[in-house]
N, C-alpha and C positions, 0 to 999 in steps of 0.2 A: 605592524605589517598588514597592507590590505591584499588580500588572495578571491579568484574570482573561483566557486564551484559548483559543481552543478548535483543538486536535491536527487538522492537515491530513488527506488519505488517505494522506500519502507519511510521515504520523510526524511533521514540520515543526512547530513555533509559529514564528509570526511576531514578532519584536518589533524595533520601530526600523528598519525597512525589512529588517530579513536572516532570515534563518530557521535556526531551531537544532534538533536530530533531539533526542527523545526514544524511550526504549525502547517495542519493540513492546508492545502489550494495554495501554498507556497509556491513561487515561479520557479521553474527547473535552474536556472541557472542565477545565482546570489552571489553578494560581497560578502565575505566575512573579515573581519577587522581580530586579527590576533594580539593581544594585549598580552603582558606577561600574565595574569592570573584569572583572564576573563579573554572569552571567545562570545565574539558580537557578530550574529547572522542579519543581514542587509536585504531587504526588496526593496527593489525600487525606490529607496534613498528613506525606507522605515525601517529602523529596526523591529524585525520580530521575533528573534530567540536574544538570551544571551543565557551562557553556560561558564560555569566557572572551568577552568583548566583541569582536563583530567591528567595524571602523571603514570607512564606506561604506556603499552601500545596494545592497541585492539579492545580498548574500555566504550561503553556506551554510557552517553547520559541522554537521559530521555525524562520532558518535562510533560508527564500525563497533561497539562492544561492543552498542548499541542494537536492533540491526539481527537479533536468531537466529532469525528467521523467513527468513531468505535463505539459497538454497541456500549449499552449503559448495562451495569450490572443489574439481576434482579431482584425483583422486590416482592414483598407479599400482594401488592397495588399493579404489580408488572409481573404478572405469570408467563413460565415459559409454555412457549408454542412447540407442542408436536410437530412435528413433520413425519417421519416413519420414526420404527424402530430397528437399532439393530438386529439384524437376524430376521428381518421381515424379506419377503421374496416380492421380485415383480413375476408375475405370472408369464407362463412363455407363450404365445402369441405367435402364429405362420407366420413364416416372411415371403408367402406366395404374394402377397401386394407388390413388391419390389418384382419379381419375375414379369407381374402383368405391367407394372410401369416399365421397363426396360423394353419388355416386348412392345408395348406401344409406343414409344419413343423410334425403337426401331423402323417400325412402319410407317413412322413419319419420313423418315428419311429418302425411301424407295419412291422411286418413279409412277 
């Protein structure tokens, strides 16, 4: 059975209540080709996923090869990057800046 669907935000087709990951920059909208024991995702007449049938509803199979837009895990060679810490504050800061842009804004508008 060939069904035409259209690629979630998470990467995901749905077919038969479960949901199967296709590679990232995948076109929104693919062929899949339902087999009885193999589900084959279609762009543009390549196949680029195929997942074996899952049995149930609301199963995810998801093929990490799919997925090189996710960071890579780290390494001793790949230390993580600070950014803040939790429980760090942004300092509080006037917001008379906003008051004086409005008011000058405003004074554009008058005659």
């Amino acid at each position: 059975q060939k069904l035409e669907r259209r690629v979630s935000h998470d990467g995901l087709v749905a077919v038969g209540g479960n949901y199967y990951s296709v590679p990232d920059r995948t076109r929104r909208i693919v062929e899949v080709e339902q087999l009885p024991d193999l589900i084959r995702v279609i762009d543009r007449g390549i196949v680029v996923a195929e997942h074996p049938v899952l049995e149930g509803r609301r199963q995810y199979r998801i093929d990490q090869r799919h997925r090189t837009g996710r960071p890579q895990p780290r390494t001793p060679d790949r230390p993580m990057t600070m950014i803040g810490r939790i429980g760090d504050h942004v300092p509080l800061r006037s917001l008379a800046i906003y008051d004086a842009i409005g008011a000058s804004l405003a004074m554009e508008g008058r005659p």
